[in-house]
C-alpha positions, 0 to 999 in steps of 0.5 A: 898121676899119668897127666905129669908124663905126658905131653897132652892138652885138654880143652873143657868148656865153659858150657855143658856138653850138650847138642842143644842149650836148656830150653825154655819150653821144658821148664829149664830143663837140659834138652838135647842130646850129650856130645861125647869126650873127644880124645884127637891122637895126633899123627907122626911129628905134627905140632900142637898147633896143627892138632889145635885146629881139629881140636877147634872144631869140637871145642866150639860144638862144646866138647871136651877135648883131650889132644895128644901125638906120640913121639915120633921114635915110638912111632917110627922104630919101637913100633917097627922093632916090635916093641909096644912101648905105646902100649904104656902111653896109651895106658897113661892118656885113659888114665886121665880120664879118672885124673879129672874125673871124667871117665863117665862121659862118652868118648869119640876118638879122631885118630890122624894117620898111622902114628895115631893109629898105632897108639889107638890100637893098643887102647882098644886093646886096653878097652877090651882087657884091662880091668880098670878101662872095660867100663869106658864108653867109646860111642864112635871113631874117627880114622883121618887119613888111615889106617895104612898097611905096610907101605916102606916108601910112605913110612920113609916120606913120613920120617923125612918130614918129621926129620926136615928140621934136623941136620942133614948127616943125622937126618940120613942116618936115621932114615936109613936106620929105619929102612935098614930095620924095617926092612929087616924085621918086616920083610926077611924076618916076617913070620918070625916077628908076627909070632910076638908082634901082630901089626895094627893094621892086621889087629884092627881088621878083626878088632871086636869094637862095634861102635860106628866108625867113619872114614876120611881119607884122599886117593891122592895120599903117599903115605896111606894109600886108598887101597888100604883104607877101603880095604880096611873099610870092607873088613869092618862092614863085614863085622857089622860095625854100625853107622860105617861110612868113607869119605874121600878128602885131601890128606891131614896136611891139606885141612886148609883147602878141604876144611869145610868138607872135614867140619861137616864130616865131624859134624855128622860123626858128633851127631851120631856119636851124640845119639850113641851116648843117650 
């Protein structure tokens, strides 16, 4: 089972997942619309617990959560090496849907900077070419403070909060070793690397999903800048994505001064992913 290889948590509530309770004047039966299965993809190094209060938004609307952050040296040097090991994780986490028998349900995925914007690029490639995945239905995703081109000196800031726990000769070490590689691999050697690695800001310029796609992110952000994700913004509208919006807000890091702006973003992606999934 791909639930004993990752470190995930699910959240099922106790009430039927739907926008509105059975009402009594249709005779008991289910009103309303069905609110999708919300999968939350973590960014770089962020805790459980920080991931829980996003995930608390969707939980008390009745949603079934499925939260999840990659290792932060997947994101930060396989990825940066070309090398798709998220590939493998993202393989596994659509594997839980069939674990508990969920795989029918609608999905909206909340992808948090460019950690969990990596790890959804290779789930939408699963989506698109794996046979087991194709019939999954996503209806809506949201991108919190992303997706950000290559930018060397956010990446570094990234690492270096990852890392402000860890001794200070290690955490030199590998700051360095990720300039040293990213450096190498993105820039002197560049047209060699996209001949067997495609970036994922690149991949998702042209992905073929069509489903409705919103956008949450602050010009004041170091480490995914504006420019990036309005460009991507763009790119997308010209693909005719559905239900596209941007709304700028403070960076993931900042949710306790923006939360009621977040809540009410989601509130309104919930309602058109609930009306994408009837």
């Amino acid at each position: 089972m791909a639930s004993a290889q990752l470190d995930y948590t699910i959240e099922i509530p106790d009430q039927p997942c739907r926008s509105q309770e059975n009402s009594p004047d249709q005779g008991g039966k289910e009103a309303g619309t069905r609110l999708p299965l919300v999968i939350l993809l973590g960014w770089g190094g962020c805790s459980d617990k920080n991931l829980a209060k996003y995930s608390a938004i969707y939980h008390k609307r009745g949603c079934i959560v499925i939260r999840y952050t990659a290792p932060w040296h997947m994101v930060f040097f396989s990825e940066t090496l070309g090398i798709p090991s998220l590939r493998v994780l993202a393989q596994k986490l659509l594997e839980l849907l069939f674990d508990y028998e969920v795989e029918k349900e609608p999905l909206l995925f909340h992808v948090f900077s460019n950690a969990g914007v990596m790890l959804y690029r290779y789930v939408l490639e699963l989506l698109q070419t794996h046979q087991r995945f194709c019939h999954l239905r996503v209806v809506g995703t949201i991108f919190d403070s992303g997706p950000g081109d290559s930018n060397l000196l956010g990446a570094l800031r990234a690492l270096a909060v990852v890392l402000e726990h860890r001794p200070a000769a290690l955490r030199l070490l590998l700051l360095v070793a990720f300039t040293l590689v990213a450096f190498l691999f993105h820039v002197l050697l560049a047209p060699l690397t996209a001949l067997f690695h495609t970036h994922f800001y690149d991949r998702l310029l042209d992905a073929a999903s069509r489903w409705p796609e919103l956008y949450l992110y602050s010009r004041a952000d170091e480490v995914v800048l504006a420019r990036d994700v309005e460009r991507m913004v763009e790119a997308r509208l010209a693909h005719q994505v559905l239900g596209h919006q941007q709304v700028s807000l403070m960076a993931v890091s900042l949710y306790q001064r923006c939360s009621r702006s977040i809540t009410s973003a989601v509130h309104g992606s919930l309602c058109l992913a609930s009306l994408q999934a009837t």
